[in-house]
C-alpha positions, 0 to 999 in steps of 0.5 A: 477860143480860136482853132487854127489850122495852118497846112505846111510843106515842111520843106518850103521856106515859105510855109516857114515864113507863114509858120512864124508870122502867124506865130507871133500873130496869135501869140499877141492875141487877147484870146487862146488859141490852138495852133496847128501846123499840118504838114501837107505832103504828097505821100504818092510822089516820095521817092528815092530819086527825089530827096525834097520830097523824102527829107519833106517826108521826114521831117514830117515824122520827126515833127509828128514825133516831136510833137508827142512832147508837146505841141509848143515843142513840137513847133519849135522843133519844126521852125528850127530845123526848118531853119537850118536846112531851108535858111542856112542850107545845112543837109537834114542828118541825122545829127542835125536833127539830133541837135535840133532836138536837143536845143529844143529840150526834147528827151532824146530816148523818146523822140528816138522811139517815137519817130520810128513808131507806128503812131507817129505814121498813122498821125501823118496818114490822119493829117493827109486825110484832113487835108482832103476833107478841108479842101486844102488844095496847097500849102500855105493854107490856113483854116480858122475856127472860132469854138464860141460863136460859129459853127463855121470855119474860114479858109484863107488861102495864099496867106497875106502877112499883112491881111494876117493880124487884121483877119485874127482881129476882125474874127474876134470881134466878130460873131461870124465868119459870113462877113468875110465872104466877100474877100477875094482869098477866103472861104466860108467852109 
């Protein structure tokens, strides 16, 4: 079984980029794999004067709360309102999350609930803390752990889509992580 850990920016198009294609990367795997998207926000820069990072804030807590109804939902919820406000630039609302929402079939009441819960604050506080202590240094970062044969993780940094499906492969076939030390933007951790 594979671990895998991608850091986003929930307010990047690019992490959206990198969201979906390690999505559709692991989905056709031979293998399970656990898949988490960690937002990577900079907690101390929110501010009101600066609405990407309070609408990257936010959306941090919808996902987290989203995700409360499961992880797959929970990144549907994510893409999609990814989506609509970096693709086609709608403004994050209130309505707008409470379609997306509702297109992803969560129960409405919960989510309402959940967003506004404590949990859900000291879940993002969590994954900010497992940032640091992976050494992520940006977003767009991926960690990979294979749970059977290694007892070490790989880190790839600036994530290259088409390096992506040869380095899920390789890590399958592969007893461990050390044969990939010498590729420039991985890290045996």
């Amino acid at each position: 079984m594979l671990e895998v850990y991608l850091f986003v920016n929930p307010a990047c198009s690019k992490c959206l980029n990198s969201e979906q294609t390690v999505t559709k990367v692991t989905d056709e795997l031979d293998c399970k794999v656990c898949l988490r998207f960690i937002p990577f926000i900079n907690l101390s820069s929110i501010n009101e004067a600066n609405q990407l990072n309070l609408d990257s804030y936010q959306m941090t807590i919808d996902y987290k709360a989203a995700l409360y109804q499961g992880c797959k939902k929970g990144r549907q919820f994510l893409q999609l309102i990814q989506e609509l406000t970096l693709i086609k630039k709608e403004a994050y609302t209130e309505e707008l999350v409470k379609q997306a929402a509702l297109a992803v079939n969560l129960d409405l009441e919960m989510f309402q609930e959940d967003r506004e819960s404590a949990m859900v604050k000291k879940n993002i506080v969590a994954d900010q803390k497992l940032v640091q202590e992976m050494g992520i240094s940006d977003h767009g970062s991926l960690v990979m752990f294979d749970c059977h044969s290694s007892e070490h993780g790989l880190l790839v940094e600036k994530i290259n889509d088409t390096q992506l499906a040869d380095l899920f492969k390789g890590v399958i076939k592969r007893d461990s992580f050390e044969d990939f030390k010498a590729m420039p933007n991985l890290r045996v951790l």
